[in-house]
N, C-alpha and C positions, 0 to 999 in steps of 0.2 A: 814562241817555241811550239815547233809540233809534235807530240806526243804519238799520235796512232801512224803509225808508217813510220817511224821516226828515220831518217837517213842515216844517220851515223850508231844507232842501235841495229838496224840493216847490215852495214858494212861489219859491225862488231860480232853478227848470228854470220856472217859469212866466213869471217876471220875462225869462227869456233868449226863451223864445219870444216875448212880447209884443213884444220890442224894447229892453224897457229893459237892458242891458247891465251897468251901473254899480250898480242895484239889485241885479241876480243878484247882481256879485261881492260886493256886499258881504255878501249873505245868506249865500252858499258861505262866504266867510270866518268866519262867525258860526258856523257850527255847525261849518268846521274847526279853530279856536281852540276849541270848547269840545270837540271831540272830542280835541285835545291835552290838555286840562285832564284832562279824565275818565279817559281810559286809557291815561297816563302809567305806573301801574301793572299796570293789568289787561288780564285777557285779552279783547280785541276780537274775536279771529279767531271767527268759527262756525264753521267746516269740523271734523266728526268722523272724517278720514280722518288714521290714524297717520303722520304727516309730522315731519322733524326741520326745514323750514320754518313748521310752523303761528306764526302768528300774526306773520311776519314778509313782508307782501304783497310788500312791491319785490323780493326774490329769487324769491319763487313768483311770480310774475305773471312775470317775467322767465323763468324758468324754462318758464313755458306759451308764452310768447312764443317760445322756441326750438325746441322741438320741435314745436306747434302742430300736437299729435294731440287735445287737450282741453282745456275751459274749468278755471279753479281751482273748484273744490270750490264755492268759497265763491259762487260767480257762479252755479252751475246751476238756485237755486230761483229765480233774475231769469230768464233763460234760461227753462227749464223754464213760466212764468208765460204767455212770451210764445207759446214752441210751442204748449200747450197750445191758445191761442184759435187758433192756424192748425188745429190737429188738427180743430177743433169743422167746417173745412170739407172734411171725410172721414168723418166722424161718429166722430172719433177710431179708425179702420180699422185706423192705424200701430202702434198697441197691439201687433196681434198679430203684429209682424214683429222685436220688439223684446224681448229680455233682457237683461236688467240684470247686470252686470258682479258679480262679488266682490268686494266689497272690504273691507280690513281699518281698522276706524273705533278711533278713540277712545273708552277708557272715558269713562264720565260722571263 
């Protein structure tokens, strides 16, 4: 199952922008019943930063929601996606005002 881009979560954000309401939800619900089905087991989480929260969002997301110095991990290439096209009206300039953190990731 894919989760980032996901198709039929796509179709369901296009249903809500249209208007159609009833259609999103059902579509939302369609891929979050099969995202219960799938990874009931397994590991959903992306984020490679060493956390004894991975793969448990409502604590990390909580957790960011409190201290509200940074996004989860897991949100930064959504993020990241959209800066990126602001950046294109600087000619990406920010680049060079910006270093990137240490941080200690997970093995593969």
């Amino acid at each position: 199952m894919i989760i980032e881009g996901n198709p039929k979560e796509k179709e369901a954000m296009k249903a809500f922008h249209e208007g159609d309401r009833p259609k999103g939800l059902k579509l939302q619900e369609e891929f979050a019943a099969a995202f219960r089905e799938e990874y009931q087991e397994k590991d959903h989480c992306p984020c490679k930063k060493a956390c004894r929260y991975h793969g448990n969002c409502k604590e990390c997301v909580a957790i960011h929601r409190a201290h509200q110095e940074h996004v989860p991990n897991c949100m930064r290439p959504i993020l990241n996606k959209k800066i990126k096209i602001l950046s294109e009206l600087t000619e990406h300039t920010i680049a060079n005002e910006i270093e990137s953190p240490k941080e200690v990731l997970r093995k593969e």
